[in-house]
C-alpha positions as a Markdown table, in Angstrom:
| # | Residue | x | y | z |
|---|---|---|---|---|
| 1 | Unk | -101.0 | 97.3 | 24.2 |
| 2 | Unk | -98.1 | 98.2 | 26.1 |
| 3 | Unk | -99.7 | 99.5 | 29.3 |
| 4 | Unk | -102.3 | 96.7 | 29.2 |
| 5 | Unk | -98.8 | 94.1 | 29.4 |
| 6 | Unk | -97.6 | 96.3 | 32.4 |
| 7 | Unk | -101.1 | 96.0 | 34.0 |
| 8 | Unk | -101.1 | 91.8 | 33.5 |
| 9 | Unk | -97.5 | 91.9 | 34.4 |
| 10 | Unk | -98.2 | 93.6 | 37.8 |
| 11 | Unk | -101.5 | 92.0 | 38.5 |
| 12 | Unk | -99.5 | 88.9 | 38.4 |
| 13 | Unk | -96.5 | 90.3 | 40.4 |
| 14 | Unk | -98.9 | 91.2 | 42.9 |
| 15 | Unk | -100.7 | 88.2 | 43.7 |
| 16 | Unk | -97.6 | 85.7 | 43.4 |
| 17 | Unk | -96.6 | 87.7 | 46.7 |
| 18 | Unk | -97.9 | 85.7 | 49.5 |
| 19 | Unk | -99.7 | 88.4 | 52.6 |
| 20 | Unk | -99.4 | 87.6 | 56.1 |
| 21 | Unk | -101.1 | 85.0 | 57.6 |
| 22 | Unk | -103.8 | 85.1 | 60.5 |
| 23 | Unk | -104.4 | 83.0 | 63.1 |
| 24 | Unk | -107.6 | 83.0 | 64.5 |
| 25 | Unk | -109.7 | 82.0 | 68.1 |
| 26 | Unk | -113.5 | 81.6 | 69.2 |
| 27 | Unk | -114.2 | 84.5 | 71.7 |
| 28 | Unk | -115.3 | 83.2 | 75.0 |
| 29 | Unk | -119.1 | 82.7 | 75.7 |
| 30 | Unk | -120.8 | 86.2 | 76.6 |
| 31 | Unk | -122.0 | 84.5 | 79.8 |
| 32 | Unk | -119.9 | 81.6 | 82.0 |
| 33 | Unk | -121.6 | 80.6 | 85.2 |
| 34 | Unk | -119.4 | 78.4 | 87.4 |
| 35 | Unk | -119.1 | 74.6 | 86.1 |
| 36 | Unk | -120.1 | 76.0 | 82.5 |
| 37 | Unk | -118.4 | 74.4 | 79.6 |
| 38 | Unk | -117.4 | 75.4 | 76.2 |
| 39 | Unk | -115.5 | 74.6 | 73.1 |
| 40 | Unk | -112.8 | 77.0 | 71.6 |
| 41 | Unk | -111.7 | 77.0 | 67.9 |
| 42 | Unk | -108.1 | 78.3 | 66.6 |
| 43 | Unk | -108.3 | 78.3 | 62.8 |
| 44 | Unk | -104.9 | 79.0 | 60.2 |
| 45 | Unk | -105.6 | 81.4 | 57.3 |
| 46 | Unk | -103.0 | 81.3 | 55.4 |
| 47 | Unk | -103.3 | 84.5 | 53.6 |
| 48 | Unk | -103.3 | 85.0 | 49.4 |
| 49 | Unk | -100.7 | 82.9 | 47.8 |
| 50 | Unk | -99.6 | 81.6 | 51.2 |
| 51 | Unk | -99.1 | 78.0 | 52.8 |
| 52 | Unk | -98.5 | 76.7 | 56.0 |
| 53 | Unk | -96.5 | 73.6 | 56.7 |
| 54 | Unk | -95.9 | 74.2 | 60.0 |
| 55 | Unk | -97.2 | 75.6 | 63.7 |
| 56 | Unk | -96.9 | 76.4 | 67.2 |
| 57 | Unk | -99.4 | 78.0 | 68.5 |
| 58 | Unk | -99.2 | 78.6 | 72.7 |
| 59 | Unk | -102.3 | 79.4 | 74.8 |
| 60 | Unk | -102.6 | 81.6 | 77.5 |
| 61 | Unk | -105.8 | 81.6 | 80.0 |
| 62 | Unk | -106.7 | 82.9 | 83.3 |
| 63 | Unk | -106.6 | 80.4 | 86.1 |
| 64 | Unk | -110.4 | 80.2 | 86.8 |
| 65 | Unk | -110.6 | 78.2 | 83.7 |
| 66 | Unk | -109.5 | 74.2 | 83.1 |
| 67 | Unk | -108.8 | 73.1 | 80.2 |
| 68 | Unk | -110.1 | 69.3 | 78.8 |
| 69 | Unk | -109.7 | 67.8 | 75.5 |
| 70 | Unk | -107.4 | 69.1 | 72.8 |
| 71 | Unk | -108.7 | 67.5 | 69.1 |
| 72 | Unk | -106.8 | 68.3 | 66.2 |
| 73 | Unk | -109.4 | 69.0 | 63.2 |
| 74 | Unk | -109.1 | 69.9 | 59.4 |
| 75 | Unk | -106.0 | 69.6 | 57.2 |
| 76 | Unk | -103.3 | 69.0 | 59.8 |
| 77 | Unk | -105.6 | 66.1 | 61.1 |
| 78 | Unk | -105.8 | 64.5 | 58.1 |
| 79 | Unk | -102.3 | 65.2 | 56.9 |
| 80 | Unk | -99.9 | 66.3 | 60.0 |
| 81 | Unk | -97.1 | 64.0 | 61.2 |
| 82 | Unk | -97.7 | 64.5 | 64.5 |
| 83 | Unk | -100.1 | 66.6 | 67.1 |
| 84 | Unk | -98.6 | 67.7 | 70.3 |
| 85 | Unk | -99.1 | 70.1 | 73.4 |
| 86 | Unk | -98.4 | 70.6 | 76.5 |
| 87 | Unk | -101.1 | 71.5 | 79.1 |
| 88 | Unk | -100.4 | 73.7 | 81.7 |
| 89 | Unk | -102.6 | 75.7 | 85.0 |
| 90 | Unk | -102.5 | 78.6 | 82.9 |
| 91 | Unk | -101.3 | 77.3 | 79.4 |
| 92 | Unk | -101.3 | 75.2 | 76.8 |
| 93 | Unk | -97.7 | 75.1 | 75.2 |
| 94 | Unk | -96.5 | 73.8 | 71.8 |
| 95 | Unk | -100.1 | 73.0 | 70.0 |
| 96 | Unk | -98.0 | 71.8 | 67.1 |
| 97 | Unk | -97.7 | 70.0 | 63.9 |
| 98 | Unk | -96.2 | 69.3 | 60.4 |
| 99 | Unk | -97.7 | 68.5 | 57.2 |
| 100 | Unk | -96.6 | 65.1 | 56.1 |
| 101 | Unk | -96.3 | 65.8 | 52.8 |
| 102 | Unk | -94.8 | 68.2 | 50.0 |
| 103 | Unk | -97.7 | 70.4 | 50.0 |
| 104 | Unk | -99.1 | 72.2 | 53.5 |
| 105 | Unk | -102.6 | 74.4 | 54.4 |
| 106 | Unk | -103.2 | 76.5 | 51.3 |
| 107 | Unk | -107.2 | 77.2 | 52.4 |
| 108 | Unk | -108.6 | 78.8 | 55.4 |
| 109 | Unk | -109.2 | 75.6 | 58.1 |
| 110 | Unk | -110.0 | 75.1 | 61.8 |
| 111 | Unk | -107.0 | 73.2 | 63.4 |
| 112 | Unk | -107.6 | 72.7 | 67.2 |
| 113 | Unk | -110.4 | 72.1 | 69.1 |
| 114 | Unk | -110.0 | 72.7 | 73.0 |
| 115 | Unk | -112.3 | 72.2 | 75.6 |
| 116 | Unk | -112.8 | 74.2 | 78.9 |
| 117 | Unk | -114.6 | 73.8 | 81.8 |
| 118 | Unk | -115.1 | 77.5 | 83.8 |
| 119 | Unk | -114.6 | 77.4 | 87.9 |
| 120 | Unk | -115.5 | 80.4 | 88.5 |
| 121 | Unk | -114.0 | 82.5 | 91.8 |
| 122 | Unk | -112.0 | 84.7 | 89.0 |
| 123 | Unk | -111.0 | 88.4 | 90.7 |
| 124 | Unk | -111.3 | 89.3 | 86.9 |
| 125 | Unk | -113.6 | 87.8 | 83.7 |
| 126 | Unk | -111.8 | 84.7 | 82.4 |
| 127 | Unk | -109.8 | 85.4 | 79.0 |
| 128 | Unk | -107.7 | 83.2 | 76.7 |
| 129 | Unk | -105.3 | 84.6 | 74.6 |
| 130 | Unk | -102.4 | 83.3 | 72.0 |
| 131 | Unk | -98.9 | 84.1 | 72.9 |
| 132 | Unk | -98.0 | 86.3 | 69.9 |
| 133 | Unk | -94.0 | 86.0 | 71.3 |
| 134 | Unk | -93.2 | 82.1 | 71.5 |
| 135 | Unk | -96.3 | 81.3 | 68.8 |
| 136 | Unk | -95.1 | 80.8 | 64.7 |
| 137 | Unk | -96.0 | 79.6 | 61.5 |
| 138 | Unk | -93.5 | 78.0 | 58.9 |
| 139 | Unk | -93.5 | 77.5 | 55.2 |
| 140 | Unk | -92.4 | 74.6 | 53.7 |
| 141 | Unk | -88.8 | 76.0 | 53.7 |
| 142 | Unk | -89.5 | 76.1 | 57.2 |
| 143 | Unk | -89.1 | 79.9 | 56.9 |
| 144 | Unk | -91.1 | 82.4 | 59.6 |
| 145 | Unk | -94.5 | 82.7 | 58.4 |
| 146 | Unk | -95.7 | 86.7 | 59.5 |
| 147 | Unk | -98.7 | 86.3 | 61.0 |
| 148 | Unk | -101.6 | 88.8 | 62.4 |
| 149 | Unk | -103.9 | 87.4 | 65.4 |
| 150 | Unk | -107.7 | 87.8 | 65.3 |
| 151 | Unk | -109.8 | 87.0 | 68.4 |
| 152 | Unk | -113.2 | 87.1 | 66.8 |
| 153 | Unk | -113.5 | 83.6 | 64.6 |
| 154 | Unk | -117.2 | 81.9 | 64.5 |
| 155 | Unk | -117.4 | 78.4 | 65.5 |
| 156 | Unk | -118.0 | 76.0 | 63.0 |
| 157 | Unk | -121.4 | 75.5 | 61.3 |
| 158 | Unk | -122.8 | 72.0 | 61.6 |
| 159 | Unk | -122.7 | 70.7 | 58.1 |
| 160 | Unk | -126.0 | 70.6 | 56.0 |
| 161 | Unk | -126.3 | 66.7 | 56.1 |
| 162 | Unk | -125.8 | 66.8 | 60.2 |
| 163 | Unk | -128.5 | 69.1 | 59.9 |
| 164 | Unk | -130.6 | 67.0 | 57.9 |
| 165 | Unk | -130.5 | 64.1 | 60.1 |
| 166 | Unk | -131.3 | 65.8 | 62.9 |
| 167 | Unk | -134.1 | 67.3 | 61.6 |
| 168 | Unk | -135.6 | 63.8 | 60.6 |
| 169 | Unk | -134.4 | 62.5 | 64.1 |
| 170 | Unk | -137.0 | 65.1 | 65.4 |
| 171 | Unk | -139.6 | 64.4 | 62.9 |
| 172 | Unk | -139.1 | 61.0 | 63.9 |
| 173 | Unk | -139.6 | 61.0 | 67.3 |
| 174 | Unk | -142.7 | 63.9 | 67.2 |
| 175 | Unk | -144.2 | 61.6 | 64.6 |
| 176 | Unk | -143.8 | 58.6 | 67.4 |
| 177 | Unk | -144.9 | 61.0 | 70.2 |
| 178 | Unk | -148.4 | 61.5 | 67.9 |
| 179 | Unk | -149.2 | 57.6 | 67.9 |
């Protein structure tokens, strides 16, 4: 009975510990032809038993690319206090926010949307790239949040329901074309 208390007691010891956090980007498109345009995702995961209340995230990209819209998405766009950046010719500084309330991001979420267009003319392949030095996460304590970059994240999947409706939009319209 003892050494199953000790196991609990660990188990529990062990997951209370928050790990590090990740933050994660879309790769570029395989293929960019000149004038080409593309969405990139940066998601926050947290980690196990972490939260994030708080981020700056800073971009990096080669110059043949220009970026468009920034949306904030998920969590921080429902509950941030405010959504800033600063766009640059080869940059985009201080993405940021802050959770409004007394909890932050406990789940894995997609927080920034960013549009490029590609110009083409690059000596080298275009690349993007987060700025591990002047990027950080905070906890609610607003305490450094270790974090780990990962530059292979999916894009999101259309949900079911847009799915549905745009596969009765088509039957729709090949139902019209039959008449």
């Amino acid at each position: 009975m003892r050494n199953l208390s000790k196991f609990v007691f660990a188990l529990l010891l062990g997951t209370a510990s928050a790990s590090a956090a990740t933050i994660a980007i879309t790769p570029l498109p395989p293929v960019l032809n000149p004038s080409d345009t593309f969405d990139l995702y940066i998601a926050l995961r947290p980690g196990i038993g972490g939260e994030i209340f708080a981020f700056n995230i800073d971009l990096l990209f080669t110059a043949d690319l220009q970026p468009g819209t920034l949306s904030e998405l998920g969590f921080f766009a429902a509950n941030g206090t405010f959504f800033s950046y600063n766009a640059g010719a080869t940059s985009i500084t201080g993405i940021s926010d802050a959770a409004s309330g007394a909890a932050g991001l406990t789940y894995d979420d997609y927080v920034v949307r960013i549009g490029f267009q590609y110009l083409g003319g690059g000596a080298a392949p275009p690349a993007v790239s987060i700025d591990g030095a002047t990027t950080y996460l905070l906890d609610s304590s607003f305490t450094d949040i270790p974090f780990t970059i990962d530059g292979n994240l999916e894009a999101p999947v259309p949900e079911p329901a847009s799915l549905a409706l745009t596969a009765a939009a088509l039957l729709a319209v090949y139902s019209w074309r039959r008449k």
